[in-house]
C-alpha positions in Angstrom: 0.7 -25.4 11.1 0.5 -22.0 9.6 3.8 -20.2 8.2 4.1 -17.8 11.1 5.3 -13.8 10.3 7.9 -11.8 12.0 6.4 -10.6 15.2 5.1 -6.5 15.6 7.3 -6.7 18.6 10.3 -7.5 16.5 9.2 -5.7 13.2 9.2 -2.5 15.8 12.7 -3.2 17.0 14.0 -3.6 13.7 12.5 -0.3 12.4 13.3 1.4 15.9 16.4 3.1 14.5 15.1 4.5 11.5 12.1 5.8 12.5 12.7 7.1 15.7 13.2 10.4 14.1 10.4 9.5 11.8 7.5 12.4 12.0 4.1 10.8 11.8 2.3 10.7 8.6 -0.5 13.1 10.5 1.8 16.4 10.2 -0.2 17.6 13.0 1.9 15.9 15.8 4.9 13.6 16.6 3.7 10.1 17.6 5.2 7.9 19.5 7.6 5.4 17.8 5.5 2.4 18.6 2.3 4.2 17.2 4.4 5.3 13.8 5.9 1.8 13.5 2.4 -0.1 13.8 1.1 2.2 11.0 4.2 1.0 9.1 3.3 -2.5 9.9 -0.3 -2.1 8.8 0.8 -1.2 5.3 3.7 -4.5 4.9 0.5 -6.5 5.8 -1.4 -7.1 2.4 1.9 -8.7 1.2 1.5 -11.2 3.4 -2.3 -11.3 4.3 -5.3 -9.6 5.9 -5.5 -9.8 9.8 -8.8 -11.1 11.3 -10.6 -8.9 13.7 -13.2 -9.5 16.5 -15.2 -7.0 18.6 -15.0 -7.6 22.3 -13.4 -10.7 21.6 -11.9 -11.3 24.9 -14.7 -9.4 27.2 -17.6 -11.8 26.7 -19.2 -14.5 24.4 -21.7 -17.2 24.1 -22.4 -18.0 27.6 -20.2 -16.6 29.2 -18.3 -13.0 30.6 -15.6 -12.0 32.0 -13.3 -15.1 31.8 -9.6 -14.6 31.8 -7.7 -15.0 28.1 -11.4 -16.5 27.0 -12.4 -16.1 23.6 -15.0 -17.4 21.3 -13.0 -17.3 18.2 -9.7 -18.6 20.4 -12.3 -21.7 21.7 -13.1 -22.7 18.1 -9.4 -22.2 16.3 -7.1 -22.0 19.3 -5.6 -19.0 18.8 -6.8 -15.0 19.5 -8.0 -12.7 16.2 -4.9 -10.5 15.0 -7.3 -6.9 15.8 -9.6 -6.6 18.8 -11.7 -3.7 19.1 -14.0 -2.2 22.1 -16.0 0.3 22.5 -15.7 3.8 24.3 -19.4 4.9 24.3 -20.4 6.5 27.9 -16.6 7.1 28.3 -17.3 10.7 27.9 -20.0 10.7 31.2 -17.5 9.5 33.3 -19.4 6.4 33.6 -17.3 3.0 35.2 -18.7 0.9 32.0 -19.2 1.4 28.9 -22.9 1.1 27.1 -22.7 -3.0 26.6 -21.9 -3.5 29.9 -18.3 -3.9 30.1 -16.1 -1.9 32.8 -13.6 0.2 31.0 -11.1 -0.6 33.5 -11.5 -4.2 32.3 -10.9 -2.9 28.4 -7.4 -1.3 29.7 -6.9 -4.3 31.1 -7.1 -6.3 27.5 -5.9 -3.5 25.3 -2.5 -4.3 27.1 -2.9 -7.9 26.8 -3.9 -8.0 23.5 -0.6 -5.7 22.9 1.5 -7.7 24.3 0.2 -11.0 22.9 1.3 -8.9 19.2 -1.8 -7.9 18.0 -3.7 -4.8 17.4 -6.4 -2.6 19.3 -9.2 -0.5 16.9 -11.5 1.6 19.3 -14.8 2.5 18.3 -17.0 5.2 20.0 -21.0 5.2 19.8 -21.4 8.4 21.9 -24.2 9.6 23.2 -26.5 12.9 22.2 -24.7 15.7 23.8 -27.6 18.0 22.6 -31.1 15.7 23.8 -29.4 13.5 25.6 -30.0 10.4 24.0 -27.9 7.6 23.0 -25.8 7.6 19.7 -28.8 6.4 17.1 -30.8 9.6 18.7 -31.5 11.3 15.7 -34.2 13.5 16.9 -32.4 17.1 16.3 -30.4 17.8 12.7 -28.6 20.6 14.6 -26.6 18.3 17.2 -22.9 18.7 15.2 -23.5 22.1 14.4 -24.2 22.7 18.3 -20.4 21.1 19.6 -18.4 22.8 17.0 -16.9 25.8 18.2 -19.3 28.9 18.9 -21.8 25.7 19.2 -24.2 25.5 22.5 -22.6 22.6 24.1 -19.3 23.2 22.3 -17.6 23.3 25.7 -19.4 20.3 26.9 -18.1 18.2 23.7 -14.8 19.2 24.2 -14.7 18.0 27.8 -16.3 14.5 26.1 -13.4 14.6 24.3 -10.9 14.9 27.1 -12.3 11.9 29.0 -12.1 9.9 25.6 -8.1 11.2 25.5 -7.6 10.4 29.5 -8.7 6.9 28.5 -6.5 6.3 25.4 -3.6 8.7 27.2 -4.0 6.0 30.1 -3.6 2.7 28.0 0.1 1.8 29.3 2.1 -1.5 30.1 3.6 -2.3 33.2 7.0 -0.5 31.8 4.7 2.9 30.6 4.3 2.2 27.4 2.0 3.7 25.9 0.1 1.3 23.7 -0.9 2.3 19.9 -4.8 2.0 19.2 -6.9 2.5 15.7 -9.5 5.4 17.0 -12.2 5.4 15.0 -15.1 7.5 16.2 -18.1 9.1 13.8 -18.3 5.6 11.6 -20.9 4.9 9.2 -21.3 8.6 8.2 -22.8 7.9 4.8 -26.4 6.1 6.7 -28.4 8.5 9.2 -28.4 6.7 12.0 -26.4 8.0 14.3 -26.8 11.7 15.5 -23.6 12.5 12.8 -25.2 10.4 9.9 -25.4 12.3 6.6 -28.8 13.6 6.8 -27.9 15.3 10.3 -25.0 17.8 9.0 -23.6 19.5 6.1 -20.3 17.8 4.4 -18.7 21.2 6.4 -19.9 20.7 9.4 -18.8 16.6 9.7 -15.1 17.5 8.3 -15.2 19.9 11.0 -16.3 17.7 14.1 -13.2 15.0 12.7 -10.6 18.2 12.6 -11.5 19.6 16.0 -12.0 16.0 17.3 -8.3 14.9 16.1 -6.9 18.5 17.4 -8.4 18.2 20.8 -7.0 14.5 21.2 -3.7 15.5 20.3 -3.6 19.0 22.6 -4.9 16.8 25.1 -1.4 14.6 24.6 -2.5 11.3 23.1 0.1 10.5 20.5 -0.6 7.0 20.6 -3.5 7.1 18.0 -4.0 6.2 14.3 -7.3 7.4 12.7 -9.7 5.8 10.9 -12.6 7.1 8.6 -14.8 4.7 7.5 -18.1 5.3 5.5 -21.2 2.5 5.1 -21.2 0.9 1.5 -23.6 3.8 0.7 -20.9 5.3 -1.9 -21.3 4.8 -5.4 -18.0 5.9 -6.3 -14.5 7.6 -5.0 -15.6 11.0 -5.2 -18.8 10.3 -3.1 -16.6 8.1 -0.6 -14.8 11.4 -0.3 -17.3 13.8 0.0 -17.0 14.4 4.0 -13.0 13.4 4.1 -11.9 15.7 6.4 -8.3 15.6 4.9 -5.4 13.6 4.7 -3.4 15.1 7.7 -6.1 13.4 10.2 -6.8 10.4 8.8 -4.3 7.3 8.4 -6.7 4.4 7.2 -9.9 4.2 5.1 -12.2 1.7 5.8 -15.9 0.7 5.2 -18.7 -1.0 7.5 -20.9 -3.4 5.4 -23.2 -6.7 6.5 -24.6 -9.3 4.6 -28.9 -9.5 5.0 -29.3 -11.0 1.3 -26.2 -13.0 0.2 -26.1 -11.5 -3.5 -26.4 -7.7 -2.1 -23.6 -8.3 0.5 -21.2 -9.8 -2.2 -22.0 -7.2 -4.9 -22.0 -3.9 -1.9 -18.1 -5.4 -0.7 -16.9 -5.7 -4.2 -18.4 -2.4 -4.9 -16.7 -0.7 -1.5 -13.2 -2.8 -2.3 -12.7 -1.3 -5.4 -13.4 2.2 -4.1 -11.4 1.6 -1.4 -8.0 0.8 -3.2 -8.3 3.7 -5.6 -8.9 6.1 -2.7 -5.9 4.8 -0.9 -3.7 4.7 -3.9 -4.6 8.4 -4.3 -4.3 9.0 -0.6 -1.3 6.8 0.5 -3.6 5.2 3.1 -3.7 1.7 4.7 -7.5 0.6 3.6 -9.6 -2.3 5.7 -13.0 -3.6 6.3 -13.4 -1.9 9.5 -16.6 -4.0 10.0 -18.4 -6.8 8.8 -20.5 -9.5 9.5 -23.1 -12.3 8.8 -25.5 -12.3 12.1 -26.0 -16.2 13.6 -23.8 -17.7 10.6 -26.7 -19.8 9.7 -24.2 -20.3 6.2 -21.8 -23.4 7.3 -19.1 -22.2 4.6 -19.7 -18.2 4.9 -16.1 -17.8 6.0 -14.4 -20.3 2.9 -17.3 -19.3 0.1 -18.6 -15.6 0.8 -15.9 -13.6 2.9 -12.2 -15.2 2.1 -13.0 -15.1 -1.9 -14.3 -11.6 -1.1 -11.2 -10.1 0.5 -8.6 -12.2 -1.0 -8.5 -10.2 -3.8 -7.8 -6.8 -2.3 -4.5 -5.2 -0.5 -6.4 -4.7 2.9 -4.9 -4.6 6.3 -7.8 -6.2 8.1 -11.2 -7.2 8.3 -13.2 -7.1 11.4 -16.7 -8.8 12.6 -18.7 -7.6 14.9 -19.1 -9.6 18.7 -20.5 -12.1 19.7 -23.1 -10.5 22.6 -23.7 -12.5 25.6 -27.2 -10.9 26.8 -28.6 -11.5 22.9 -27.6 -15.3 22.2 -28.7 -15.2 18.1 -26.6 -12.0 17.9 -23.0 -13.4 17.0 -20.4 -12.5 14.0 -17.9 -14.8 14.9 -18.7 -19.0 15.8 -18.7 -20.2 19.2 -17.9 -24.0 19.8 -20.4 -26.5 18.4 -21.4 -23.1 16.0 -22.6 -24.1 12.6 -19.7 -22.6 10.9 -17.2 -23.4 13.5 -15.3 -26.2 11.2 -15.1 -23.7 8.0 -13.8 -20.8 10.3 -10.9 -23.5 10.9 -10.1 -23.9 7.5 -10.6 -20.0 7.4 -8.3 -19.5 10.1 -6.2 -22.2 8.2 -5.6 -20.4 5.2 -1.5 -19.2 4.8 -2.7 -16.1 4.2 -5.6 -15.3 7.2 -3.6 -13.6 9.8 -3.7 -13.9 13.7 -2.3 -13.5 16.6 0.1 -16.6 16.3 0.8 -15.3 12.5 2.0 -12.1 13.9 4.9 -13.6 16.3 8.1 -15.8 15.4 7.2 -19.6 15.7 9.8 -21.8 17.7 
């Protein structure tokens, strides 16, 4: 049995009294205490670890959808990953689901469980082309962020975008109305051009800009239940590059980095390269870093989790690391194992390890 650590839950009630007059590290805005005291959490947890993280972990899997406290990585090691994140994309048309499928109502629904289990929420947002149209990786027009910053075209359109993304994360209560803390981390993998925000799309200017007035209109919009997360591809050479679009200290609270093994050698050499970046920058910065995602599509590797990613990330003072999900409409596209899965005995031994944190490491033990 793994060595279990204090619960969030408790770790919050302990730290209640001193930080409840704690302001947030963003100067911008007060947060709640279970937001501030989450971020405090996340930066005790390299001492002890680094969590494990799953997109859509509890949503859907390998054949299946929908089930109640289901989950691929739960089937294989018995136990939920210590970060789940979703997705918001189409949140900001008002649409019922988001763009794979799953009902946002349903996402509430397991941000609070995941909550109240002791574990952590990271939201992601792939949203669409407010200027053509098209979905996030529409990169027809280089003049889309320019056009929702303010004295933009569709500035006011963005900003209402922006208010249905803060309804949603305003409306992510418990039963008693608590507000539940979240990682937001919109505008990812910045440093590619693949998405209508990418690098080639806007100035260094103009993407500190779109994270400033995206942070401001969150927080006039009342969500003060949000951490922030930048996180670049492994495109960056060095710090300085890493930092070239930071839009500043007061709206961000964790640096993180998205990178995927194709070739085994390039993967190892681009997370090394990224890790090392990483904890200077957040030395510099005071900021919780993570792998914010990650990933070997279909596992073919039987010991990717005990021979390429553990002696990876063992080595660094991260917070987390997160794969991406295991989709149910594209069977071959998975990040995590499934039941009978190739790697499915090593991600045991993974989930083994005294150190690989989830949701049962995160609550007292009877």
């Amino acid at each position: 049995m793994k060595i279990a650590l204090p619960s969030f839950a408790l770790l919050w009630s302990c730290l209640l009294f001193v930080s409840c007059n704690t302001v947030s590290d963003n100067s911008m805005t007060e947060r709640t205490n279970e937001t501030q005291l989450l971020l405090s959490n996340l930066r005790k947890i390299p001492a002890s670890g680094v969590v494990f993280g799953h997109h859509d972990d509890t949503v859907y899997g390998i054949g299946w959808e929908g089930d109640e406290d289901r989950s691929d990585v739960k089937s294989v090691c018995g136990d939920f990953p210590g970060i789940i994140s979703f997705d918001l994309g189409q949140i900001e048309l008002g649409d019922t689901m988001n763009l794979d499928g799953v009902s946002f109502n349903k996402i509430r629904r397991e941000v609070v469980k995941q909550y109240e289990r002791g574990g952590v929420v990271s939201l992601s947002w792939h949203v669409r082309n407010p200027l053509t149209g098209g979905d996030a990786w529409d990169v027809s027009d280089t003049t889309v962020v320019k056009s929702i910053l303010p004295k933009g075209g569709v500035h006011e359109k963005f900003v209402m975008w922006l208010k249905q993304a803060a309804s949603f994360i305003n409306s992510l209560k418990t039963e008693e109305g608590v507000k539940v803390p979240v990682i937001f981390r919109p505008w990812h993998e910045h440093t590619g051009s693949w998405f209508w925000w990418g690098e080639k799309l806007c100035t260094p200017e103009e993407y500190k800009s779109l994270w400033q007035m995206t942070v401001k209109t969150l927080q006039e919009a009342g969500v003060n239940n949000a951490l922030y997360a930048y996180s670049t591809g492994s495109e960056p050479q060095d710090a300085a590059q890493y930092l070239v679009r930071y839009p500043g200290d007061d709206f961000i609270d964790i640096l993180g980095f998205d990178s995927y093994q194709f070739e085994h050698d390039t993967y190892v050499s681009a997370m090394e390269k990224m890790l090392k970046i990483l904890v200077d920058v957040g030395h510099a910065h005071n900021k919780v870093i993570a792998v914010t995602e990650t990933g070997y599509e279909g596992i073919s590797d039987s010991q990717w989790w005990t021979k390429t990613l553990w002696p990876i990330i063992e080595k660094y003072p991260i917070s987390y690391v997160l794969v991406w999900r295991n989709a149910r409409e594209r069977p071959t596209h998975f990040y995590a194992p499934y039941p009978g899965q190739v790697s499915a005995q090593d991600f045991v031994e993974f989930y083994n390890h005294p150190k690989t944190l989830f949701v049962e490491d995160m609550k007292l033990l009877n």
